[in-house]
C-alpha positions as CSV (number, residue, x, y, z in Angstrom):
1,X,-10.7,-60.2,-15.9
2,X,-9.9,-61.6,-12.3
3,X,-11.8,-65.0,-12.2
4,X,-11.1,-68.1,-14.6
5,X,-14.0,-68.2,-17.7
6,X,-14.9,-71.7,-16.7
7,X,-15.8,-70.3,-13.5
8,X,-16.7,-66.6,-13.6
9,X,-17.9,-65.2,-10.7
10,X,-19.8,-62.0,-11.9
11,X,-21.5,-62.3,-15.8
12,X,-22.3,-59.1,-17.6
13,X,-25.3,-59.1,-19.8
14,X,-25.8,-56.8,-22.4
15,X,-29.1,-57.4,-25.0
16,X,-29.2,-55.7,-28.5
17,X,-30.5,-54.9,-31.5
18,X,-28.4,-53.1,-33.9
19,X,-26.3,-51.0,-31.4
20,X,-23.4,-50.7,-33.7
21,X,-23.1,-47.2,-33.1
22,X,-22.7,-47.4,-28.9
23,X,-22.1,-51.3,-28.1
24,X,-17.9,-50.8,-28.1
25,X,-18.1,-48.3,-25.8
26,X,-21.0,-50.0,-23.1
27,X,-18.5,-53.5,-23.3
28,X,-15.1,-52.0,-22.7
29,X,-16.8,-50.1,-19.3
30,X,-17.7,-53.7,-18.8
31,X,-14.0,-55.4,-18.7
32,X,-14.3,-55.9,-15.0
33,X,-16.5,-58.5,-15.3
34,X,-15.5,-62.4,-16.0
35,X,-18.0,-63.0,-18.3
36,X,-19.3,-60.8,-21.2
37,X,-22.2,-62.2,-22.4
38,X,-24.1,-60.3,-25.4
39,X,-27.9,-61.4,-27.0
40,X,-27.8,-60.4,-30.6
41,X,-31.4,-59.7,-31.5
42,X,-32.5,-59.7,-34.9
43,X,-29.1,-57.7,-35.8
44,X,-28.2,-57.0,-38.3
45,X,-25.6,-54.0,-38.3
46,X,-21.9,-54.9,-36.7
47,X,-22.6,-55.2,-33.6
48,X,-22.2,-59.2,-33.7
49,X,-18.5,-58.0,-34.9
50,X,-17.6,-55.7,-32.2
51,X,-18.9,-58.2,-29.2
52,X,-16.7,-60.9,-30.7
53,X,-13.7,-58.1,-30.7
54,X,-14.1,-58.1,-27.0
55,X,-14.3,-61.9,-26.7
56,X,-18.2,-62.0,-25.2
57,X,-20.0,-65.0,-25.2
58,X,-22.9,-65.0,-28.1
59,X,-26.9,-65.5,-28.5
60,X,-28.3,-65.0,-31.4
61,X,-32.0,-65.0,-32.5
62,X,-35.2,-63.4,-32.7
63,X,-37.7,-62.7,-30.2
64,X,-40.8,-60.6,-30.2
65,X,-41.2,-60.3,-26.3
66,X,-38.8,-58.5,-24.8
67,X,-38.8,-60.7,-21.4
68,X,-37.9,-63.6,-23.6
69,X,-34.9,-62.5,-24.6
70,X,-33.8,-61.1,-21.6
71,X,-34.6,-64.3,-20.1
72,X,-32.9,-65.8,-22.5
73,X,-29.5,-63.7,-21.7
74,X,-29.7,-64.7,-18.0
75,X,-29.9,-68.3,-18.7
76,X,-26.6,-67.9,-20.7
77,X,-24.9,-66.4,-18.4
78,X,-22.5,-68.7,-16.0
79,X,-21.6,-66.1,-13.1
80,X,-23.1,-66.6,-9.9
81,X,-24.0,-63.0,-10.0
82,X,-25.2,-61.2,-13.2
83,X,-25.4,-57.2,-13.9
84,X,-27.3,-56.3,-16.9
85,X,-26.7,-53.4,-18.6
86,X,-28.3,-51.5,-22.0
87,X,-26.3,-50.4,-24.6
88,X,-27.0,-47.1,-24.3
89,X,-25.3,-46.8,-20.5
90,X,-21.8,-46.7,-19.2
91,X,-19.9,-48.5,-15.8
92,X,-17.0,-47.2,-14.6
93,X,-13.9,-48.8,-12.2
94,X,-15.9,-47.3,-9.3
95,X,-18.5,-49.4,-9.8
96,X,-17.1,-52.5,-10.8
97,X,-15.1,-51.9,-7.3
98,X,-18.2,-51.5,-5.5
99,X,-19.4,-55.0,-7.0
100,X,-17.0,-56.8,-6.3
101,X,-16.8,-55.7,-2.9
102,X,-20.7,-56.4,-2.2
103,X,-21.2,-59.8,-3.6
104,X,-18.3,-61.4,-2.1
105,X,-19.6,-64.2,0.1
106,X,-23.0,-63.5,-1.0
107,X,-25.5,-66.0,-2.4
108,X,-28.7,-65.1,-2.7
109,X,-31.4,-61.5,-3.5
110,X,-30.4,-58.3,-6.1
111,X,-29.1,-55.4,-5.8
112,X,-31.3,-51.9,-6.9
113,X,-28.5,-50.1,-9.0
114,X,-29.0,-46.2,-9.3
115,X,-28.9,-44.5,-12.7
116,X,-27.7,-40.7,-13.7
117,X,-29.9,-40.1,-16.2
118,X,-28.5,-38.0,-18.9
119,X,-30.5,-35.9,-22.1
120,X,-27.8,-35.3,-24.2
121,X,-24.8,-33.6,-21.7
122,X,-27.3,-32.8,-19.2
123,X,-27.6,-34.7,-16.1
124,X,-31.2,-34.8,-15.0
125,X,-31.8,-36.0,-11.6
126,X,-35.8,-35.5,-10.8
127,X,-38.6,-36.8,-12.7
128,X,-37.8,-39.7,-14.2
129,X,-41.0,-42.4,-13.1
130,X,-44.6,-43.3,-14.5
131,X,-42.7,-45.5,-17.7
132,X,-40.9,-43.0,-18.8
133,X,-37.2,-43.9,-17.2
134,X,-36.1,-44.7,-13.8
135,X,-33.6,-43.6,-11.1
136,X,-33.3,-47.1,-10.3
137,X,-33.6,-50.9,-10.8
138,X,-32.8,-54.0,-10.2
139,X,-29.8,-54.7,-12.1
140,X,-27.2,-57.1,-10.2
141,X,-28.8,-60.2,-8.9
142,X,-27.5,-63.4,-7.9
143,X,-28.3,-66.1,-10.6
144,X,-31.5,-67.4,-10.7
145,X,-32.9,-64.4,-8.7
146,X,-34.4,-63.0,-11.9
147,X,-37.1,-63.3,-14.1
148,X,-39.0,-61.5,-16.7
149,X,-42.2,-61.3,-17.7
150,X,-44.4,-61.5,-21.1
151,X,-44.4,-58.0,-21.8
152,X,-43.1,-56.5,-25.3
153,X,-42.0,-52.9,-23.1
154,X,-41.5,-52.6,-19.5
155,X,-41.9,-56.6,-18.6
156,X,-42.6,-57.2,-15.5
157,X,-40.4,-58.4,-12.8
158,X,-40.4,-61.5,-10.8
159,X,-37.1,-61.2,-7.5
160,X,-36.6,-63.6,-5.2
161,X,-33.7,-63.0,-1.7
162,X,-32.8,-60.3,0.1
163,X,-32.9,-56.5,-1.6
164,X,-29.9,-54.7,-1.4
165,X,-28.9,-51.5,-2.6
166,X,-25.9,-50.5,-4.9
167,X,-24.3,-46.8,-4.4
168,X,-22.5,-46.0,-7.2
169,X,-24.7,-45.0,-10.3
170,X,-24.3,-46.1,-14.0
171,X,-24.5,-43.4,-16.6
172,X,-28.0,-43.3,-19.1
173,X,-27.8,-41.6,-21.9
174,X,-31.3,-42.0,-22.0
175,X,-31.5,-39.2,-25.3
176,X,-29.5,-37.5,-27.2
177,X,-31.9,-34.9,-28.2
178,X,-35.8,-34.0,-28.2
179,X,-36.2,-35.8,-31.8
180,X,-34.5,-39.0,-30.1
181,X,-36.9,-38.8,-27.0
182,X,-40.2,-38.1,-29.6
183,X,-38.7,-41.4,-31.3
184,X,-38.2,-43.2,-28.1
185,X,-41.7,-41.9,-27.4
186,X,-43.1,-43.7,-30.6
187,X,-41.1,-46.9,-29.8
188,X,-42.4,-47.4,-26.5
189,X,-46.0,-47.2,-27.3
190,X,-45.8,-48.8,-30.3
191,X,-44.9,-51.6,-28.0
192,X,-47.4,-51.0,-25.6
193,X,-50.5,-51.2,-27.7
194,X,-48.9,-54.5,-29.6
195,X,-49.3,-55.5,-25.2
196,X,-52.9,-53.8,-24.8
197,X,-54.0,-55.6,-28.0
198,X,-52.5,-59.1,-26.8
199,X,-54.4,-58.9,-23.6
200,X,-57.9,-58.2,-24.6
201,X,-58.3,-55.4,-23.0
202,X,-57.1,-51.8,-24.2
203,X,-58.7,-49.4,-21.7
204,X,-60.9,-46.9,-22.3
205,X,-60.2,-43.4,-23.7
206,X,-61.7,-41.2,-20.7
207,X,-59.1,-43.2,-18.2
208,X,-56.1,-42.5,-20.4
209,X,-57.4,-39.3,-20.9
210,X,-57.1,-38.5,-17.1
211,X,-54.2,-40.5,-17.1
212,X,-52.2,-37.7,-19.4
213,X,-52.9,-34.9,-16.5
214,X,-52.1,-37.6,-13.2
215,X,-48.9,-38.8,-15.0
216,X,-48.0,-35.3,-15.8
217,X,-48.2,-33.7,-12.5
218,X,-46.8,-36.8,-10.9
219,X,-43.5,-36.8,-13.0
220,X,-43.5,-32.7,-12.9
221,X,-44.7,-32.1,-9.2
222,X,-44.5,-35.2,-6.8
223,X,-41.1,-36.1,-8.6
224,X,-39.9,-32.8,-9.0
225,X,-39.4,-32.5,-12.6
226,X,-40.0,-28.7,-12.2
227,X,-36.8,-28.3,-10.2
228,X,-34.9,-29.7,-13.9
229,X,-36.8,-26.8,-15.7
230,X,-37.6,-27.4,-19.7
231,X,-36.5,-30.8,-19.2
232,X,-38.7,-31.5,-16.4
233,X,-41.3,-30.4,-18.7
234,X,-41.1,-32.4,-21.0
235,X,-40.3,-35.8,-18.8
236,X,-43.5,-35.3,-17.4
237,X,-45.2,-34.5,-20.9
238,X,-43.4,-37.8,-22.2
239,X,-45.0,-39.6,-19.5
240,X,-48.1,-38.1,-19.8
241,X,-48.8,-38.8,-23.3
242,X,-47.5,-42.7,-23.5
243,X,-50.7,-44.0,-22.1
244,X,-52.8,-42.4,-24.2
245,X,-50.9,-42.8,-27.3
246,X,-50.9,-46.6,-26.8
247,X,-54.4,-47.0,-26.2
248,X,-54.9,-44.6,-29.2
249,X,-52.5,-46.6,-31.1
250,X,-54.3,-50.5,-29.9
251,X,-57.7,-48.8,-30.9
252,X,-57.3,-47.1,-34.5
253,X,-54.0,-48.7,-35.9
254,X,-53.7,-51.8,-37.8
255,X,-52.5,-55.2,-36.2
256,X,-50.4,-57.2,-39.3
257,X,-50.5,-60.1,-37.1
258,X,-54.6,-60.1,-37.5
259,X,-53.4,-60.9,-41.5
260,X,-51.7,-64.3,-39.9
261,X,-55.0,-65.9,-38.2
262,X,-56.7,-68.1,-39.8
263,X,-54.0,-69.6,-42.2
């Protein structure tokens, strides 16, 4: 690490819940940064263990919203400029070239960072959109440039400065399999209705019902999902059915936090 810990100049941020399994591999593609800084949600597996192996800085807690804790993660970092990255995805020297080059004698703005998108070994380029993954986002951004919003899945984003664009993509390994994306499926709109049901208003069934066919062709047509084949498919079908599922899922399944009001 080129820059003294009291005064790093680039912070990496890493947020996680039990990522035992992948977090070793996501910090050491990280070891051109000054600053390893790692938010240990609810964990409870080793991953607490294997950031301290590679000397990160630690948060520790519990948050519900997942803009909180991400919030919280940028406030802890000390670099000028921070680059978040998931678990799940990989740096390499190329890119931590590319950084440094780019924010030297910069101040101020973000930069959109591009993402190779992988389902298990295969690299799927068209798509991605409408929730259901990205082929870019704003991941390196001065400190302070940043914020999060409310939202348990997909919070919002609040950018301030200039927008800039990265060139060198990060590896996804967005799933390792169909079960994993079915599961990742369930996740997210699990999520999502705990979000439609915090906000009073869920939708109605005939919009999410159109929404399944718009999403769909806009993931498998105006993105080009069809050009990917099976996988196209079933982005598109992914995408499709994560609205609906959520509002089904806000309408007809229990809230436990209804159990809590009142006492």
């Amino acid at each position: 690490m080129s820059a003294p810990a009291s005064e790093p100049a680039l912070s990496a941020l890493v947020v996680v819940h039990n990522e035992a399994g992948q977090l070793a591999d996501c910090l050491e593609a990280l070891a051109f940064a000054d600053e390893l800084v790692v938010v240990l949600d609810k964990c409870t597996d080793g991953s607490k263990a294997i950031a301290e192996k590679f000397g990160a800085r630690l948060l520790e807690g519990a948050w519900e919203i997942e803009g909180h804790r991400r919030n919280a993660g940028l406030d802890a970092c000390r670099g000028a400029w921070i680059l978040e990255v998931d678990a799940d995805e990989r740096a390499n020297e190329a890119l931590g070239q590319e950084i440094r080059s780019v924010i030297a004698g910069l101040d101020e703005g973000y930069f959109l960072l591009p993402f190779d998108n992988y389902i298990g070994d295969r690299l799927v380029r068209h798509g991605w959109g409408a929730s259901w993954g990205v082929s870019a986002a704003p991941r390196l951004s001065a400190k302070g440039a940043k914020r999060w919003g409310e939202q348990r899945i997909h919070p919002a984003l609040t950018l301030n400065g200039p927008r800039r664009w990265l060139r060198t993509p990060i590896r996804h390994n967005v799933d390792r399999d169909i079960s994993d994306m079915l599961r990742r499926l369930d996740r997210y709109s699990s999520a999502r209705a705990a979000d439609l049901r915090a906000s009073g208003d869920i939708g109605g069934l005939a919009g999410n019902i159109r929404r399944i066919f718009s999403r769909f062709f806009k993931c498998y047509l105006s993105r080009k999902g069809y050009r990917e084949g099976a996988y196209g498919f079933l982005i598109a079908l992914m995408a499709g059915l994560y609205p609906i599922l959520s509002h089904l899922k806000a309408r007809l399944e229990h809230d436990p936090n209804k159990d809590l009001e009142g006492d």
